[in-house]
N, C-alpha and C positions, 0 to 999 in steps of 0.2 A: 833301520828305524821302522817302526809300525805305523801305517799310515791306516785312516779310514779304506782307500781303498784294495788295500792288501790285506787285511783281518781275515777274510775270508778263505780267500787263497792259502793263507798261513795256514789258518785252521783245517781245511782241506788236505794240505800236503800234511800234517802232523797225524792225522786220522788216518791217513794213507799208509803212513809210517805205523800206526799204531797198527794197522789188520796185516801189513807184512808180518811183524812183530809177532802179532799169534798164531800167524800161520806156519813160523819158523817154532813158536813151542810148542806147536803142537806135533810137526815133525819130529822134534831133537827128542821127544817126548817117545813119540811112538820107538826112536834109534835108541832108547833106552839113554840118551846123553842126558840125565837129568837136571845137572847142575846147568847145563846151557837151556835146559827149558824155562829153570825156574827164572832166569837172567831175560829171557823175550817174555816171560809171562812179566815180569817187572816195567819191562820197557813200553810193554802193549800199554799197561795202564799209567804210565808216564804220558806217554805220549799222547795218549789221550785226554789227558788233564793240560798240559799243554795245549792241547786244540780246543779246549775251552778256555782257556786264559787268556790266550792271544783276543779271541774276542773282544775282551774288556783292555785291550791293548796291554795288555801284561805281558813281560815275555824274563826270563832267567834260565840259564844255563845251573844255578844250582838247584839242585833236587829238594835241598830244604825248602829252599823256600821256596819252588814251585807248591810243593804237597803242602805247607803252609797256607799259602795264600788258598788253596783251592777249599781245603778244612774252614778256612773263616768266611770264604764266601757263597761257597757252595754247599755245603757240609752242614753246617750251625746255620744256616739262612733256610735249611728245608728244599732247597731246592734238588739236592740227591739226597737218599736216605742216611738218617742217625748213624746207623753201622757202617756207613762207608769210608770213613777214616779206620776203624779194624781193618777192612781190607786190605786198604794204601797200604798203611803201617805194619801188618805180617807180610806184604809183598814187597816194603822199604828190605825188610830185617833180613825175610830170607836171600833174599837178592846180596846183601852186603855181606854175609856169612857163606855163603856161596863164593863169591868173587876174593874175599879176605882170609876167612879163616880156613887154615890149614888141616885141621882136623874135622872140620865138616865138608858132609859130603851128602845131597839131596838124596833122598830115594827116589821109590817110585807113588810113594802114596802123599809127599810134600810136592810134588813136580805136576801131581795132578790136582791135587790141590788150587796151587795156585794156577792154573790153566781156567779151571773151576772158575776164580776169582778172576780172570783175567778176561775169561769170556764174558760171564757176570755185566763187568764193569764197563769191557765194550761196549756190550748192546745197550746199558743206560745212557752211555756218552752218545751213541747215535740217535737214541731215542732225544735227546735233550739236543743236540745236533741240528733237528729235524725242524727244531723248532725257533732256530735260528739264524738259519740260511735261507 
């Protein structure tokens, strides 16, 4: 259960989890693993949507409706930019086509891509972060 005084902590340890995350795609990246990049570049920015959420005492284990709730609250309220649901949403896709479909297979200019994006959306969730702790 999320209490007032562990929001914080949560949010912490998920952010924590989020820069492991893109340090690992940015490794798997350089190892030419790119299907495993583009899987930490997804999770970087899960994770970090999560460490905003918990905030507002939110919390879910499924991905819809994490990337849901953070589009209506964060998203459409102005508080991250308009086009930040494009990015969730090609980092949702690539991520599930990677992990599922058999005949895709990331290169090297989709793995940096989302790396792109995954750093992007790091340093706004810190930035927003900042402003909250």
């Amino acid at each position: 259960m999320i209490t007032d005084d562990n929001k914080t902590t949560l949010s912490k340890i998920r952010f924590e989890k989020a820069e492991k995350a893109l340090n690992e795609a940015q490794l798997t990246l350089d190892a030419g693993a790119y299907d495993s990049s583009v899987h930490k570049s997804y999770y970087t920015i899960l994770h970090c949507i999560r460490a905003v959420l918990v905030l507002d005492g939110f919390d879910s284990k499924n991905h819809g409706q994490v990337i849901g709730r953070f589009n209506r609250e964060y998203v459409k309220s102005g508080v991250f930019a308009e086009d930040t649901h494009k990015l969730i949403s090609r980092a949702y896709r690539y991520r599930e086509r990677s992990d599922y479909e058999d005949e895709f297979e990331a290169d090297a200019e989709v793995a940096q891509q989302q790396l792109r994006d995954a750093v992007l959306f790091h340093n706004q969730t810190k930035e927003y972060l900042k402003t909250r702790y």
